[in-house]
VOLUM-280268 format. One record per residue (C-alpha): x negated, y negated, z; chain. Coordinates in nm, 2 decimals. Each point is the difference from the previous one (the first is absolute). Layout:
residues N
+--------+--------+--------+---+
|      X |      Y |      Z | c |
+--------+--------+--------+---+
|      X |      Y |      Z | A |
...
+--------+--------+--------+---+
***
This chain:
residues 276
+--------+--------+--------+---+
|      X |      Y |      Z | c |
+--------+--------+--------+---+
|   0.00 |   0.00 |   0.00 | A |
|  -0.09 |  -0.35 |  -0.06 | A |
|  -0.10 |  -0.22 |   0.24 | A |
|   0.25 |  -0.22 |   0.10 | A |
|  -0.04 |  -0.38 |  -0.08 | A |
|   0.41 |  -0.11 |   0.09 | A |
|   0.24 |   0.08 |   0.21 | A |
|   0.39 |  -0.10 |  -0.10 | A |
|   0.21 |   0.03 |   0.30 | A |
|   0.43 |   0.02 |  -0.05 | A |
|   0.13 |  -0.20 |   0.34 | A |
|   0.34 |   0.13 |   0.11 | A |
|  -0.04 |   0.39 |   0.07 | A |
|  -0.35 |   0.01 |  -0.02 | A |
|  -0.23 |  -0.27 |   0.13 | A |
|   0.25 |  -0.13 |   0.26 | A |
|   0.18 |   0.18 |   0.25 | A |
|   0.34 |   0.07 |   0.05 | A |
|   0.02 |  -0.33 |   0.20 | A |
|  -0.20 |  -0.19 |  -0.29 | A |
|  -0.32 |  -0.01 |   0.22 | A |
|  -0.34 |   0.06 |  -0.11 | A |
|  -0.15 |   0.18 |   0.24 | A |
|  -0.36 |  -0.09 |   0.17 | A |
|  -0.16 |   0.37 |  -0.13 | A |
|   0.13 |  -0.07 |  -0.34 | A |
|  -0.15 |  -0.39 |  -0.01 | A |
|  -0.29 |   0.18 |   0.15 | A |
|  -0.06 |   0.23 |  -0.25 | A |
|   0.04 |  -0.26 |  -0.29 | A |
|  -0.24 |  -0.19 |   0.17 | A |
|  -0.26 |   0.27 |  -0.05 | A |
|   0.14 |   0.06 |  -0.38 | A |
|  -0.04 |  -0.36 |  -0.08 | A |
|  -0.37 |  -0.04 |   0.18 | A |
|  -0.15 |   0.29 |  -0.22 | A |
|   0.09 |  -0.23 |  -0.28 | A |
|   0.37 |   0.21 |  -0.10 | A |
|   0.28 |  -0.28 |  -0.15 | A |
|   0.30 |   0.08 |   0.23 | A |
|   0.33 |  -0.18 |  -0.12 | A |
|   0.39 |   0.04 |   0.04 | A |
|   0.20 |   0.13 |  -0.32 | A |
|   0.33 |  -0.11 |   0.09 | A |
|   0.36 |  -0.05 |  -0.08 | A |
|   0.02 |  -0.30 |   0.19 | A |
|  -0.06 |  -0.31 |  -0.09 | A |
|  -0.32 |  -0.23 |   0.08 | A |
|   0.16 |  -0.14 |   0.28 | A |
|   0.15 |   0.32 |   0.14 | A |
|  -0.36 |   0.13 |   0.07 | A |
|  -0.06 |   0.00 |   0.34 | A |
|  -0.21 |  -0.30 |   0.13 | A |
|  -0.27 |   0.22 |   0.20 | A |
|  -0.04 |   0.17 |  -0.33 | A |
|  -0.05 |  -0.32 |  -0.23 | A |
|  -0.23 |  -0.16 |   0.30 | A |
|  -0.19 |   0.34 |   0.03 | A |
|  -0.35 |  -0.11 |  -0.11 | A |
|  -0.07 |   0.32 |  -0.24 | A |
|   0.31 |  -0.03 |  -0.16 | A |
|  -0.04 |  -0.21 |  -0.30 | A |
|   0.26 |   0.07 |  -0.29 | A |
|   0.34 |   0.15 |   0.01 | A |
|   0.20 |   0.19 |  -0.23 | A |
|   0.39 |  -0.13 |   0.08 | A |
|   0.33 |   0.04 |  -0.22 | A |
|  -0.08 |   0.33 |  -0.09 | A |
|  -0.26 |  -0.14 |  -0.18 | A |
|   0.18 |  -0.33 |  -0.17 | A |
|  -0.23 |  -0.22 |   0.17 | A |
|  -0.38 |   0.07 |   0.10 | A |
|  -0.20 |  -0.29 |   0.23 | A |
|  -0.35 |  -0.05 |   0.18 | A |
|   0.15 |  -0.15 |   0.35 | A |
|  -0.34 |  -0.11 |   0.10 | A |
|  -0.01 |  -0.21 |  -0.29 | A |
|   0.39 |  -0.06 |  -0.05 | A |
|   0.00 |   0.10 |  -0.36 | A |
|   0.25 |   0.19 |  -0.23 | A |
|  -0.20 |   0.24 |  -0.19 | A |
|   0.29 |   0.17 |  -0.18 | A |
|   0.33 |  -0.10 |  -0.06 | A |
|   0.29 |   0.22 |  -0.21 | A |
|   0.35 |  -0.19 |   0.06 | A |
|   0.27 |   0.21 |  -0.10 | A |
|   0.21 |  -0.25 |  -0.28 | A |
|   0.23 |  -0.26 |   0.17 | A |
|   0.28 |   0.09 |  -0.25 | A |
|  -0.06 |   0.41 |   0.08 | A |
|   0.04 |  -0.12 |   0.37 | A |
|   0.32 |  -0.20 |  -0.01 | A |
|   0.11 |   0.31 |  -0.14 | A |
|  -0.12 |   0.22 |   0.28 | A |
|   0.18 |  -0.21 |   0.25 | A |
|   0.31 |   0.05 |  -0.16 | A |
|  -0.02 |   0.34 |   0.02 | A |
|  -0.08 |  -0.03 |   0.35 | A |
|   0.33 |  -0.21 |   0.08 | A |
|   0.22 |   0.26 |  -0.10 | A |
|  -0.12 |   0.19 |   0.26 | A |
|  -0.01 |  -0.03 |   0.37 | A |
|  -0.34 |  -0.10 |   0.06 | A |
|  -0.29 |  -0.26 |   0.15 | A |
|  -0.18 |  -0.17 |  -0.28 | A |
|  -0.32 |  -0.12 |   0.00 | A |
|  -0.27 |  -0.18 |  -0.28 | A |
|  -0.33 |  -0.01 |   0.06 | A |
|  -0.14 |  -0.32 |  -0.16 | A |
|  -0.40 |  -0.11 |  -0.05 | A |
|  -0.09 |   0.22 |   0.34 | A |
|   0.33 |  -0.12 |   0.19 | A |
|   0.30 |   0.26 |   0.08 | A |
|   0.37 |  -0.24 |   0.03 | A |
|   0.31 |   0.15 |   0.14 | A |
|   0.32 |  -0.16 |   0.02 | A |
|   0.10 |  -0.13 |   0.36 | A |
|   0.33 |   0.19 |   0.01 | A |
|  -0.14 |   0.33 |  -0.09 | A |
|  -0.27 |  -0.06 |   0.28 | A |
|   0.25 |   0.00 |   0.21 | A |
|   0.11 |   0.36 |  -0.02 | A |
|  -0.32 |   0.14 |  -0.08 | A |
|   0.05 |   0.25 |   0.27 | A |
|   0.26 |   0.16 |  -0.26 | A |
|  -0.24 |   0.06 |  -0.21 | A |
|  -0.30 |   0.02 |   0.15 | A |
|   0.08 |   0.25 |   0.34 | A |
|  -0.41 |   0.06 |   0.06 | A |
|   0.00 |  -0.31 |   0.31 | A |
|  -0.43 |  -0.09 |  -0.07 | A |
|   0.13 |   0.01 |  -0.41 | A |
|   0.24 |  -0.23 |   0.08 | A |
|  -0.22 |  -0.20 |   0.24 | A |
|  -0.23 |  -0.02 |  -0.33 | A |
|   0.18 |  -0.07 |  -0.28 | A |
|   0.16 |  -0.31 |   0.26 | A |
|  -0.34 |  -0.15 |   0.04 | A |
|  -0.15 |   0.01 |  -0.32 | A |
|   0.30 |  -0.11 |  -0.24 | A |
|   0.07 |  -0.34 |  -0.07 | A |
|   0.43 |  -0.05 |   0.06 | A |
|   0.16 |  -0.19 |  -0.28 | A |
|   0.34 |  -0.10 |   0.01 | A |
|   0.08 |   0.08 |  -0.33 | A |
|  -0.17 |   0.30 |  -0.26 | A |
|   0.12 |  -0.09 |  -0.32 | A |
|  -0.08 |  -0.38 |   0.10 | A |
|  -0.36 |   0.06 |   0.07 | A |
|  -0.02 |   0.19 |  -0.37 | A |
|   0.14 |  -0.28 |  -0.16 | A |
|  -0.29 |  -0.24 |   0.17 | A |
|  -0.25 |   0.31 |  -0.16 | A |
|   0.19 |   0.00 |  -0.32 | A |
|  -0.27 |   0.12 |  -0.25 | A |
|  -0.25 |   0.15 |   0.27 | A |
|  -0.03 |   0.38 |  -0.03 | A |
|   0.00 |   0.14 |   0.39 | A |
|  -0.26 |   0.25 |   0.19 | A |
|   0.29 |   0.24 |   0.03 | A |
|   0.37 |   0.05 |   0.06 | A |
|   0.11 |   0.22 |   0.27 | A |
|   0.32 |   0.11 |   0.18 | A |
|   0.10 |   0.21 |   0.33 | A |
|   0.30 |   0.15 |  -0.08 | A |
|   0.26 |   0.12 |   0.24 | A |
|   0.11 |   0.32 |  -0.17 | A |
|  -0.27 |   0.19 |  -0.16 | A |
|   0.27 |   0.16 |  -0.29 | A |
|   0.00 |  -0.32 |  -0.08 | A |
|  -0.35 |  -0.10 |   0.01 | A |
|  -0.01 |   0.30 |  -0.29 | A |
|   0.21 |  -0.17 |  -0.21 | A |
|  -0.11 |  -0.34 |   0.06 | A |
|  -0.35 |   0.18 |  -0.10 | A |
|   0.10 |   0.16 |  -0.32 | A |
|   0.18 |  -0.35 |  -0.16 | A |
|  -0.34 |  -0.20 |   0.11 | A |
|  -0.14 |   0.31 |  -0.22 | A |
|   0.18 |  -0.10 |  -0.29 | A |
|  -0.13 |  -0.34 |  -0.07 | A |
|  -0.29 |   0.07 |  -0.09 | A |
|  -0.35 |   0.07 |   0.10 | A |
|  -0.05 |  -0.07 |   0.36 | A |
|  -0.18 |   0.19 |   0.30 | A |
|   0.22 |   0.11 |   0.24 | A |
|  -0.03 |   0.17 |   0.39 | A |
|   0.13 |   0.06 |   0.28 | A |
|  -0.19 |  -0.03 |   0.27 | A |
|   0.22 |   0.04 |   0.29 | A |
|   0.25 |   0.24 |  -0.19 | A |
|   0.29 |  -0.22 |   0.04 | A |
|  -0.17 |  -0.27 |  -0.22 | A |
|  -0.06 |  -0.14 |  -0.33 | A |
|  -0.35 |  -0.17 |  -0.07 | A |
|  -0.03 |  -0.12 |  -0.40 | A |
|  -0.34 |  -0.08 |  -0.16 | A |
|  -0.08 |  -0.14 |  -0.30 | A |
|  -0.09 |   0.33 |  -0.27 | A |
|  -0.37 |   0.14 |   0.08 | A |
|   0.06 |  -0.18 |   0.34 | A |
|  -0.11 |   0.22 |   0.30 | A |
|  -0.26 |   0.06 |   0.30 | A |
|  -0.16 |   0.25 |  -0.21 | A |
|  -0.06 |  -0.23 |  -0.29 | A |
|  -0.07 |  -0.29 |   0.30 | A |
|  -0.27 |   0.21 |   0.15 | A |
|  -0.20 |   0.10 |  -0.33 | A |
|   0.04 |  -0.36 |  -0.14 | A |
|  -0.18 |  -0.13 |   0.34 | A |
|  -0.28 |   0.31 |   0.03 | A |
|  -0.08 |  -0.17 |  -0.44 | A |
|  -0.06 |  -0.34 |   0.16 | A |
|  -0.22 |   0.14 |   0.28 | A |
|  -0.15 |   0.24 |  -0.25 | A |
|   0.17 |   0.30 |   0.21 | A |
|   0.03 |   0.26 |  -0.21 | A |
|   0.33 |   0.24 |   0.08 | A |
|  -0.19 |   0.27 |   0.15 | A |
|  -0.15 |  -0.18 |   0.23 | A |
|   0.39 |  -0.15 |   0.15 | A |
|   0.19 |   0.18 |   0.26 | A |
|   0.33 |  -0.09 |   0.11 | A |
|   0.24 |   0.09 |   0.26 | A |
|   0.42 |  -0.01 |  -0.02 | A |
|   0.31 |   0.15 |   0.10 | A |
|   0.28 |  -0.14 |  -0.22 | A |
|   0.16 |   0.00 |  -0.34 | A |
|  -0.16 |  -0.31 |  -0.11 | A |
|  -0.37 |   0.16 |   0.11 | A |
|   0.01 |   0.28 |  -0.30 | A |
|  -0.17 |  -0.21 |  -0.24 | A |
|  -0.30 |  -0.05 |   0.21 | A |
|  -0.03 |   0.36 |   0.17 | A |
|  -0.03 |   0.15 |  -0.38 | A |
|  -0.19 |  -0.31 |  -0.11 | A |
|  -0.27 |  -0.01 |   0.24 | A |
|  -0.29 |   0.27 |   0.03 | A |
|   0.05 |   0.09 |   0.35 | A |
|   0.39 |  -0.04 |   0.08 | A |
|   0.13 |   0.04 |   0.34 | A |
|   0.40 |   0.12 |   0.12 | A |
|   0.03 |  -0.08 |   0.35 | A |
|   0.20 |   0.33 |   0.17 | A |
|   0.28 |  -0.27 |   0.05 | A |
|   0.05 |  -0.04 |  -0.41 | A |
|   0.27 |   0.10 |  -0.23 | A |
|  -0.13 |   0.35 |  -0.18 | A |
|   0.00 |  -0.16 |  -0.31 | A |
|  -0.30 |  -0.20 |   0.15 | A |
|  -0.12 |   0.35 |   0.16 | A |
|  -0.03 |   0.13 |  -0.26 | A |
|  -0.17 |  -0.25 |  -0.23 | A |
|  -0.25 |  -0.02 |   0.25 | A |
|  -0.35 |   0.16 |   0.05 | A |
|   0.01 |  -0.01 |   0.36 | A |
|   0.25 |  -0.03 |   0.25 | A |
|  -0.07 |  -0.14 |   0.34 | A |
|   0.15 |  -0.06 |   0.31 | A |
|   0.30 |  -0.26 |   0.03 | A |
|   0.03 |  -0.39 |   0.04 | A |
|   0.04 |   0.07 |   0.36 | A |
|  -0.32 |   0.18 |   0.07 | A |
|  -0.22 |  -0.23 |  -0.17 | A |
|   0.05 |   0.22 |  -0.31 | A |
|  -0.22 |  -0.31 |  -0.23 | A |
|  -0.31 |   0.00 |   0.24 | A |
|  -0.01 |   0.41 |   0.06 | A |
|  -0.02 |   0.02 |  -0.41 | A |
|  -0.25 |  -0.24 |   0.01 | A |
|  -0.20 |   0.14 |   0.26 | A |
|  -0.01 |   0.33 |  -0.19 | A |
|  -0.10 |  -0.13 |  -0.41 | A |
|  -0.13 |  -0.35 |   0.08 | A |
|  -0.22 |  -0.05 |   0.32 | A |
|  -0.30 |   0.15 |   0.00 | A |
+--------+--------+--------+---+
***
C-alpha cells in the first residue's frame, strides 16, 4: 500500500460522535497524522459554515471539502479553491418539487446554509436526533422568506439544494422527479433526505481534484465515511474506510472497516495505516 499523504474525513457518523463532539483521542491522533506531514481535511455535506469551529481553528487542518464537494476552500487562507454551483434555474426547480412535499428546505449559497424561520421552528419534526437539531440551529442562517432570498440570488447557481423530509415514501418520489430533470448528483445522507449536486459533483470527485492541486496522487488518499453521500470517496480513494456504524452499501465499497463514530472509529484507522 501507498503511503498515505491525505486524509478526508466524512463529519456526522464518522468523525464526530453521536453528540457531535470530537473527542480529545481523536484530535489527538490527527495531531500526530498532521505533524508527520499527512493533509487531514473534512469531506463533508455541510456547508463551510456548518463545519465545526474547533475543526476550522484546528491548526493542521487547512482545506476542506464541504457540499459534497460543490465547494472546496484553504480556511487558513480564506480561499475558494473549487466551486461547482448547481444552475439557479435547475434549483428553482428543485424547490418546487420540494413544496409539494412535507419538508424543511434548505440552500446552501457561497459557503452559507439558509433556512426559512418558520420551518426552524419545527425542526424537531424533522430532525428527532436532539445534538442534530442542536447543529443544524446554530450553523443555519434563518430567513423569513425562501423563495425571497432566491429571488435576491436570481442568476447565482447554489452549493447545493437539500431537504429533510418527513415521510421517507415520499422522499423516494421526491427523489425520482429531481432524477428527471436532468443530470444532477443526488444523496441521501441521512436516509430521509435529498442532497442535489451539480453532474460530476461529489466528495469523491472533491477529494481527487484537491490531492491534483497538492500533487496527491489517489493512491496515496484515504478516506473515512459512513453515509450515502460518502460512496463516491470510499471507491474513489486508494485506502477507503466504512466506519462499523455505516450503511452496507458503504461496507461494502470499503477496503477496511473499523470501529464506529462512537469509539473513535477515524483515529483507531488511523492508528493502524497512517502512524508510524
Amino acid at each position: 500500500m501507498d503511503k498515505i499523504k491525505m486524509i478526508g474525513f466524512d463529519l456526522d457518523g464518522t468523525l464526530l460522535n453521536s453528540m457531535k463532539e470530537l473527542t480529545d483521542y481523536t484530535k489527538n491522533v490527527l495531531t500526530k497524522a498532521a505533524e508527520q506531514g499527512v493533509i487531514i481535511l473534512p469531506a463533508t455535506g455541510r456547508p463551510v459554515t456548518g463545519i465545526p469551529r474547533e475543526l476550522i481553528t484546528f491548526p493542521w487542518i487547512r482545506y476542506a471539502v464541504a457540499s459534497n464537494g460543490g465547494r472546496i476552500v484553504d480556511l487558513r487562507e480564506d480561499k475558494l479553491l473549487y466551486n461547482c454551483p448547481v444552475d439557479y434555474d435547475l434549483s428553482v426547480k428543485i424547490l418546487k418539487i420540494f413544496d409539494d412535499y412535507d419538508v424543511i428546505h434548505e440552500i446552501y449559497f457561497d459557503g452559507q446554509g439558509y433556512i426559512q424561520e418558520s420551518e426552524l421552528e419545527c425542526l424537531s419534526r424533522y430532525v428527532p436526533s436532539a445534538p442534530m437539531a442542536d447543529y443544524i440551529r446554530s450553523t443555519r442562517l434563518p430567513i423569513p422568506d425562501l423563495w425571497g432570498k432566491m429571488e435576491e440570488m436570481k442568476g447565482h447557481g447554489l452549493d447545493k439544494v437539500h431537504a429533510i423530509f418527513a415521510d421517507q415514501k415520499a422522499q423516494k418520489e421526491a427523489e425520482t422527479r429531481i432524477r428527471a430533470l436532468g443530470d444532477l448528483e443526488i444523496s441521501s445522507a441521512m436516509g430521509h433526505n435529498v442532497e442535489v449536486n451539480a453532474a460530476g459533483v461529489d466528495k469523491g470527485t472533491g477529494m481527487l481534484r484537491l490531492g491534483r492541486l497538492l500533487g496527491i496522487r489517489r493512491e496515496e488518499i484515504m478516506t473515512c465515511g459512513d453515509g450515502n453521500n460518502d460512496l463516491p470517496m470510499i471507491r474513489a480513494a486508494g485506502l477507503g474506510v466504512a466506519m462499523a456504524n455505516a450503511i452496507d452499501e458503504v461496507k461494502q465499497a470499503a477496503d477496511y472497516i473499523t470501529c464506529t463514530n462512537d469509539e473513535d472509529g477515524v483515529a483507531k484507522a488511523i492508528e493502524r495505516f497512517v502512524l508510524r
